[in-house]
Structures are given as C-alpha cells and as structure tokens.
C-alpha beads as a LAMMPS data file, in Angstrom:
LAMMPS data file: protein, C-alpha beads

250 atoms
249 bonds

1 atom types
1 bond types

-500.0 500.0 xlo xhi
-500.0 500.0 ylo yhi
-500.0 500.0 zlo zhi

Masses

1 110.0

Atoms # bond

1 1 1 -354.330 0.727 343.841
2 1 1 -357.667 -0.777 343.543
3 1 1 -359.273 -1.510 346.292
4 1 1 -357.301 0.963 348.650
5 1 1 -359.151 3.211 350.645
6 1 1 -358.585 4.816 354.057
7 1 1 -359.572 1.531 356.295
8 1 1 -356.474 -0.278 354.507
9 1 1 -354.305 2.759 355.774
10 1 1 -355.685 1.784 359.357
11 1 1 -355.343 -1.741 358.771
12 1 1 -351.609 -1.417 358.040
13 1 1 -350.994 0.886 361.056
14 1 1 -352.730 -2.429 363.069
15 1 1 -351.114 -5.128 361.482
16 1 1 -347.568 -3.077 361.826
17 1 1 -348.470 -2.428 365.730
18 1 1 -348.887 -6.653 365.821
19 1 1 -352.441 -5.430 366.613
20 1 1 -354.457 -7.792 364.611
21 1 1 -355.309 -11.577 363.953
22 1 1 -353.429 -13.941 362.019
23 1 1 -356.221 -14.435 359.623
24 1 1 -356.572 -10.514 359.281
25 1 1 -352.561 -10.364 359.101
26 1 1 -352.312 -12.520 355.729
27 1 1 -355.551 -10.745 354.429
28 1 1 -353.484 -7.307 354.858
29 1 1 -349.868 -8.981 353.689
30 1 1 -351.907 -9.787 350.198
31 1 1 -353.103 -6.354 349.589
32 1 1 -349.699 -4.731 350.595
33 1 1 -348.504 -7.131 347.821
34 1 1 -350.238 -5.051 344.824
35 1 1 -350.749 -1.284 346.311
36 1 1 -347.641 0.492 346.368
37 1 1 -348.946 3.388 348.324
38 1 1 -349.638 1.170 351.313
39 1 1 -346.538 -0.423 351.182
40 1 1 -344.495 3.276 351.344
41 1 1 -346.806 4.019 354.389
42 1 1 -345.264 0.763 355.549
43 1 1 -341.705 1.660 355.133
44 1 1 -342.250 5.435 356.652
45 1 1 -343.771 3.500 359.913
46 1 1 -340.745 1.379 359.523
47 1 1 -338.067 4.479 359.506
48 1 1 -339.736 5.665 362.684
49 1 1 -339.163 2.517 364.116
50 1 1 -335.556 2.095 362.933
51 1 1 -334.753 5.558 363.918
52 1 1 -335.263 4.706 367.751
53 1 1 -333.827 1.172 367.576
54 1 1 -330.409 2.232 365.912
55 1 1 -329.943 6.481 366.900
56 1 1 -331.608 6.607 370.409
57 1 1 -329.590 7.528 372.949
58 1 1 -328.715 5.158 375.890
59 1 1 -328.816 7.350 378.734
60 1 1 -332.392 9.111 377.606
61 1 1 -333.610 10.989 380.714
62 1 1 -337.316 9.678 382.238
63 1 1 -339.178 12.833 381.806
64 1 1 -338.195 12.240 377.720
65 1 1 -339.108 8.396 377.830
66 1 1 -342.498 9.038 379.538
67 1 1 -343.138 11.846 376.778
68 1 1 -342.520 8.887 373.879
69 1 1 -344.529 6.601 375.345
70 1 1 -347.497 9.037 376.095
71 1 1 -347.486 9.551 372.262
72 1 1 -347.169 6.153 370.842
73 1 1 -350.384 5.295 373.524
74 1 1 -351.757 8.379 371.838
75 1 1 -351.926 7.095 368.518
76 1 1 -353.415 3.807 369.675
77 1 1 -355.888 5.547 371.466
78 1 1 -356.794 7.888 368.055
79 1 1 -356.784 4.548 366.068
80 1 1 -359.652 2.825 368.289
81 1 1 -361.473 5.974 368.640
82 1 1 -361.910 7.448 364.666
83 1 1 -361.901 4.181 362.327
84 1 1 -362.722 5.382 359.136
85 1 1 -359.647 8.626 359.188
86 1 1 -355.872 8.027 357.825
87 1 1 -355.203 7.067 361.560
88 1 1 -351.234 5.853 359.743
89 1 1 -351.059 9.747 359.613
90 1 1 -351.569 10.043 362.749
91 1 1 -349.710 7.923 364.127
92 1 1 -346.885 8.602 362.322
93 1 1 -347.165 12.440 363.354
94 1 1 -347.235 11.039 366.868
95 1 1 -344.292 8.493 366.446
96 1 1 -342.060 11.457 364.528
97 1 1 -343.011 13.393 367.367
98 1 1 -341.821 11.112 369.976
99 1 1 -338.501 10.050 368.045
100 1 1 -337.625 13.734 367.610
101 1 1 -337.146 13.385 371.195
102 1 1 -334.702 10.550 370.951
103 1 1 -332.434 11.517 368.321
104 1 1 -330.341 13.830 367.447
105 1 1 -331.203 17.034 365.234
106 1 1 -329.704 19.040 362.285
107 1 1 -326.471 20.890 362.838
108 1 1 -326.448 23.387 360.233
109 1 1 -328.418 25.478 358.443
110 1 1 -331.915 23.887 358.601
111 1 1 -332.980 23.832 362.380
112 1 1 -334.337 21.119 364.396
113 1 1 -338.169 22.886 363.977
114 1 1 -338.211 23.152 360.025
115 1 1 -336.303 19.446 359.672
116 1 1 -339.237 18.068 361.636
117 1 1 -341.810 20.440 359.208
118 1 1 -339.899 19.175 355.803
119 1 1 -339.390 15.402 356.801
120 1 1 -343.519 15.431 358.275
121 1 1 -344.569 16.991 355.182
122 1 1 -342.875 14.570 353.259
123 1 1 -343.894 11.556 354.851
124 1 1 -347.499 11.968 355.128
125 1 1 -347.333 13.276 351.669
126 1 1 -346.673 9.854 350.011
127 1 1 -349.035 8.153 353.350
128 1 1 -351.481 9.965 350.680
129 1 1 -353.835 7.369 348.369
130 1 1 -352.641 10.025 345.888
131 1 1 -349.841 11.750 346.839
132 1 1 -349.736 14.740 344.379
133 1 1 -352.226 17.551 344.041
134 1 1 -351.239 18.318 340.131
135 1 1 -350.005 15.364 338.611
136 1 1 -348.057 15.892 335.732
137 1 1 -344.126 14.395 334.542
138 1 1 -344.180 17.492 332.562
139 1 1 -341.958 19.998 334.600
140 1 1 -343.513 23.441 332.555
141 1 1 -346.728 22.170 333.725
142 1 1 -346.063 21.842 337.248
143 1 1 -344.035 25.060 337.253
144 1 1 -347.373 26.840 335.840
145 1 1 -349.898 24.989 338.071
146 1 1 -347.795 26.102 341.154
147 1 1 -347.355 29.631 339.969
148 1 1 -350.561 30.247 339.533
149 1 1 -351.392 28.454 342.990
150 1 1 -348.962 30.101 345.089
151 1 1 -347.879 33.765 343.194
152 1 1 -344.415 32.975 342.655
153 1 1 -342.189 32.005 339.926
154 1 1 -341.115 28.129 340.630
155 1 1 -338.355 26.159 339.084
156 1 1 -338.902 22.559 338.623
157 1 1 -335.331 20.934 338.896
158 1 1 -334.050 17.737 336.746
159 1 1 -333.042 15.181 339.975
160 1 1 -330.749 12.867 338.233
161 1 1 -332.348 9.079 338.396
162 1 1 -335.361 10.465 339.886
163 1 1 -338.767 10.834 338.162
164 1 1 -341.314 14.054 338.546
165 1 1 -344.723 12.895 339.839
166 1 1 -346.765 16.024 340.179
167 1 1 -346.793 18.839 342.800
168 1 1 -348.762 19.401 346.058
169 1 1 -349.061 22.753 348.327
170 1 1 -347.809 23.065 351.669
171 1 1 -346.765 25.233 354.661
172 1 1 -343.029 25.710 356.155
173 1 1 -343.554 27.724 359.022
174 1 1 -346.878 29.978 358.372
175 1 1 -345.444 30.233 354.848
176 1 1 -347.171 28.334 351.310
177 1 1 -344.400 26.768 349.720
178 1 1 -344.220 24.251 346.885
179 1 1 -343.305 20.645 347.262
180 1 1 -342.315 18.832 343.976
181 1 1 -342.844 15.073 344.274
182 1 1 -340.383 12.850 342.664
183 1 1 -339.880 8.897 342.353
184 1 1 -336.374 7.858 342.884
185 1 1 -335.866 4.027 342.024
186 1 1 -338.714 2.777 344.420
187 1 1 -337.722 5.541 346.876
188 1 1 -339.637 8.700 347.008
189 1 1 -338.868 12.010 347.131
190 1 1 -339.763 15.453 347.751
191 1 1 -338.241 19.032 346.670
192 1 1 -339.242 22.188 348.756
193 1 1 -339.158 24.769 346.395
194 1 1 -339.817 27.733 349.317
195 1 1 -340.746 31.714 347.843
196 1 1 -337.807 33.879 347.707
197 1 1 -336.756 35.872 351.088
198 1 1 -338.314 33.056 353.454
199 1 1 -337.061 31.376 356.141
200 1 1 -337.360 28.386 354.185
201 1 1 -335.285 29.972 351.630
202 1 1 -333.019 31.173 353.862
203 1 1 -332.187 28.073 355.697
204 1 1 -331.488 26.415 352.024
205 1 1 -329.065 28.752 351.195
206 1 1 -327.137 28.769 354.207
207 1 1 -327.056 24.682 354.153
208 1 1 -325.907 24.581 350.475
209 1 1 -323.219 27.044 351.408
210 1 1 -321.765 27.106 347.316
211 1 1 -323.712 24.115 345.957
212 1 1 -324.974 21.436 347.628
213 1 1 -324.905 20.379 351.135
214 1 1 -326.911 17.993 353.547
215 1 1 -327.660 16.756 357.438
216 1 1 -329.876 14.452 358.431
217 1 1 -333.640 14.793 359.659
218 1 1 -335.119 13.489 363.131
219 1 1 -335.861 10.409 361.813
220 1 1 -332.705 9.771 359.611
221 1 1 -333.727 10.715 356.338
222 1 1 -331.372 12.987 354.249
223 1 1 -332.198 16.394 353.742
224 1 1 -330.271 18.195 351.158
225 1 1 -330.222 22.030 349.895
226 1 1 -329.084 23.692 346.209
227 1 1 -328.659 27.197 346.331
228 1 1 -327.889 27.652 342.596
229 1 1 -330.626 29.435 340.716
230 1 1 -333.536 29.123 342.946
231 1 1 -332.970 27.559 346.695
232 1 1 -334.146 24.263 346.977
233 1 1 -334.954 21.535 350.148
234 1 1 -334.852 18.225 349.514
235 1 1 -336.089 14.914 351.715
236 1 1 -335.789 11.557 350.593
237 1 1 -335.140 8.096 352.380
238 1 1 -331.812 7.722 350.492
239 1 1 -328.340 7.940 351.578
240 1 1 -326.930 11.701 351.267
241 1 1 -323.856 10.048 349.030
242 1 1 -327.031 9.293 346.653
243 1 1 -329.186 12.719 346.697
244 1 1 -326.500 15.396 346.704
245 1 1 -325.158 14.112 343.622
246 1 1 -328.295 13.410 342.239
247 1 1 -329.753 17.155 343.284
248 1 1 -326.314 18.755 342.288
249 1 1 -326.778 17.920 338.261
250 1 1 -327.992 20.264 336.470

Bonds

1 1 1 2
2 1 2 3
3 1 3 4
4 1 4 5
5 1 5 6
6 1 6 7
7 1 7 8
8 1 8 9
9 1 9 10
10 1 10 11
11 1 11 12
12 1 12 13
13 1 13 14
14 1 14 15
15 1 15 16
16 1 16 17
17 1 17 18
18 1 18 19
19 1 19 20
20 1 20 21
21 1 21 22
22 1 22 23
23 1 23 24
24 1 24 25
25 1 25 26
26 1 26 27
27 1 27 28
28 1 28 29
29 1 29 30
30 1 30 31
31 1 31 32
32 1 32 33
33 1 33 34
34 1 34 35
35 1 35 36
36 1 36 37
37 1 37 38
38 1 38 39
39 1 39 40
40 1 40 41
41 1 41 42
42 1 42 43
43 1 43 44
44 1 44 45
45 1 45 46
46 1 46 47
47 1 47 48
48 1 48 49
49 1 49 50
50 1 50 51
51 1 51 52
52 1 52 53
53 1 53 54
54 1 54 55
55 1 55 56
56 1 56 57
57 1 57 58
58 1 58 59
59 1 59 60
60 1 60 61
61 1 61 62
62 1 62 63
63 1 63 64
64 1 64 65
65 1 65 66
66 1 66 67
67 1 67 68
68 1 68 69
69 1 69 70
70 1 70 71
71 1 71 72
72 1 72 73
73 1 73 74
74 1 74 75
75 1 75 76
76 1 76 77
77 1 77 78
78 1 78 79
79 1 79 80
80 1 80 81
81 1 81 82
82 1 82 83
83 1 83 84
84 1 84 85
85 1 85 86
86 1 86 87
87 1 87 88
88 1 88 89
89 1 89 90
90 1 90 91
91 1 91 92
92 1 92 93
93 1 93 94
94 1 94 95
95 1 95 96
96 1 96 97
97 1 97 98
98 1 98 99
99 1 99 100
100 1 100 101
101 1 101 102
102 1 102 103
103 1 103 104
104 1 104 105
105 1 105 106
106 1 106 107
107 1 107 108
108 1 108 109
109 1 109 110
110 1 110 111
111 1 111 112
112 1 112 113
113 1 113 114
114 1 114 115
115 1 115 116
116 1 116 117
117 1 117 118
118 1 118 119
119 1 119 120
120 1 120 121
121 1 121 122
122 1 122 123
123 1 123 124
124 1 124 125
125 1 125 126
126 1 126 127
127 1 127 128
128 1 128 129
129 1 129 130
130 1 130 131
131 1 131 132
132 1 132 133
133 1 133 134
134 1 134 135
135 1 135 136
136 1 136 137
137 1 137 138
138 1 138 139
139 1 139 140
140 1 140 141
141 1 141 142
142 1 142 143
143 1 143 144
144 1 144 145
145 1 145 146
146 1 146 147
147 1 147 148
148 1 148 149
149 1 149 150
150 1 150 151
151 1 151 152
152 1 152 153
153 1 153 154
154 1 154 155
155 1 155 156
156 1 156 157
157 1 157 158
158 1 158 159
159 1 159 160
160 1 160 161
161 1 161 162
162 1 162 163
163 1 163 164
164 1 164 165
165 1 165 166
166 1 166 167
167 1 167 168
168 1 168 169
169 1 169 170
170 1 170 171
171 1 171 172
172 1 172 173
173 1 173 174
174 1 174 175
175 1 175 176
176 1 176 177
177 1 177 178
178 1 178 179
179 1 179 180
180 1 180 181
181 1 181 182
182 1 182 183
183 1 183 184
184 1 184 185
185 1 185 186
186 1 186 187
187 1 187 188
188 1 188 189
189 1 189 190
190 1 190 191
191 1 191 192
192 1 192 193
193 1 193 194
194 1 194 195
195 1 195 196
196 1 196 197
197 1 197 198
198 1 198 199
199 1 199 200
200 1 200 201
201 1 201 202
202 1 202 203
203 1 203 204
204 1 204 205
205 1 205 206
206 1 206 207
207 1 207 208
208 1 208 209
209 1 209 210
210 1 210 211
211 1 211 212
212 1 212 213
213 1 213 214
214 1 214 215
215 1 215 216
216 1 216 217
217 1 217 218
218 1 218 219
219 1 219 220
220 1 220 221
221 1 221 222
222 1 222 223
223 1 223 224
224 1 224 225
225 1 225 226
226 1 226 227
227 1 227 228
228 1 228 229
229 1 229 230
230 1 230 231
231 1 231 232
232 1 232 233
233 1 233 234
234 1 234 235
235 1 235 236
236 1 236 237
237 1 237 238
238 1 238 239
239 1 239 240
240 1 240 241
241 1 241 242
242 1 242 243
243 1 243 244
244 1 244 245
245 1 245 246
246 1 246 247
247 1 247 248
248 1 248 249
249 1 249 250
C-alpha cells in the first residue's frame, strides 16, 4: 500500500466514472496494479454497477428512476466539491442507496433496512486504507479487544477457507455491534457478531432457522446467519453455495 492515501480513493471513483484523462487513466491503472485496497474499492463500485445492469427491474416507475439519478449526480457533485475526503465512500453510500431502489430486498429474516446497514458497513469497511480497527489473526485476541470495547462476551468463529484480519466497531440500528473481518481467497468478508437480545441478534436467529441460512443483500451480495452458539451475520461477495458451508463448520 505505499503510496495510497485518500486522493487515490478519489482518483479511482474518477477514473471508474470515465471521469478523467487518458494520461491520468494509465497513471491510476499502475497504482491499482500494486494496492490491493484500491482495487477492492474498485470491485465494490463494480457490484453496484452490476447490481443495476443484471437485477433492475424493467418496468421501474419514474418517480424511482429520477430518485437514482438524483443520487448518482449527488456523488459527482460531493466529489468536485471536498477533494481531499474518501469521496469512493460516498459515492458508494449514494450508489447503494440508489440501487436499493432498483432491486429487490431480503425475504426472510433480515429486513430490507438492516441488509442495507450490514452490506454498507461492510463495503465501506474494506473502502478503508486499513480496514480493521484491532488487527490481529489471533481469534482470543480479537475476542478480548472487542469485549473490552463493547461489554459483551464475543465469539470469534473459524470460517472455513477464510482468514481473520482483525476487528472493527460498528452500529446495526442505534446498537454497537462487532464486525469480524475476514479474507476469503481474494474476497473479503465480514461477520456481525451483534450483543445478545438485539434486533440484530434477533434477525440472525430467525434467518438461520436450525443452522445456517441466507438471502441476498440490495446489491447482490450473500448474507448468511448461524444461530448455533452465539448468532452470527455474515456479508461477503461470494456465492451463498460458498459461505453457508464455509460459516456452517465448526
């Protein structure tokens, strides 16, 4: 990552908009070549993209279209305005928020509201230069640092093929909750680990029914519950044939 800082994270938005030069195009193309965070920013612009081009629906009414395209000029707009911010987390908050609008929602168990919350969370968690606030493969060290952060008892989970990255803090709803970050192949992922008796919670259980089950988020990514021991949300751009398995193993 060096050399990354938070004008590179503008420059990709740019360059993935078709917003820049040719000469400025193969300067950003070189960098995305070495810096792995920029290039997952890159594919989590590309999902939103790929979400409206394959699951919109034909026969979306005006009033919705006009709302999509007031947001995508939005994040233009926020990216001339404030150079110097993670304007890709912007924009992607506006994008989400417009493709929300275009395709279709959970069915069970998690609602349309937290699916947007968990996939958001996730997404601009790895935009992040550093996308964990502990960082640690050691899962008794995570489980500690969040504890201690948050007041309640956290297990870290084993996610077959996947490796533990660290931890960061978040909200579901107006509730702290932890997020465990994980590296699947070159995919990432991240584990909601909500406190017990929260909606969050809740919502997992009722998903997982007796182990594991899954939908899909607003912008196609797979999001997966376990119920067993402690109730668990997980968010990853991978097929759901490839995380419930991989969450279901002990």
């Amino acid at each position: 990552m060096a050399g990354c800082n938070r004008e590179w994270f503008e420059n990709i938005s740019a360059w993935h908009d078709d917003e820049v030069t040719p000469e400025d195009a193969a300067r950003i193309e070189a960098h995305l070549a070495g810096c792995g965070p920029c290039r997952r920013a890159v594919e989590a612009l590309g999902s939103v993209r790929r979400a409206l081009v394959a699951r919109a629906d034909g026969e979306v009414p005006k009033r919705l279209r006009d709302r999509a395209e007031a947001a995508a000029r939005n994040a233009r707009n926020a990216r001339a305005r404030r150079r110097g911010r993670w304007v890709v987390t912007a924009a992607l908050a506006a994008a989400a928020a417009a493709a929300a609008l275009l395709v279709g929602s959970p069915s069970r168990g998690v609602g349309a509201a937290m699916a947007d919350e968990l996939v958001s969370h996730h997404v601009r968690g790895f935009a992040r230069e550093r996308p964990c606030d502990f960082e640690s493969s050691d899962p008794g060290a995570v489980a500690g640092w969040l504890e201690g952060k948050l007041g309640y008892a956290v297990t870290v989970p084993a996610v077959s093929g996947a490796r533990l990255l660290g931890a960061r803090l978040c909200k579901i709803g107006d509730t702290r909750t932890a997020a465990l970050m994980y590296e699947s192949g070159d995919k990432p992922l991240t584990v909601f680990v909500p406190p017990p008796g929260s909606d969050a919670a809740t919502a997992a259980r009722s998903l997982a029914g007796r182990g594991v089950g899954c939908t899909r988020g607003p912008l196609g990514n797979a999001i997966c519950a376990r119920s067993v021991e402690q109730p668990v949300l997980a968010v990853a751009e991978l097929d759901v044939s490839a995380l419930a398995p991989a969450l279901g193993r002990p």
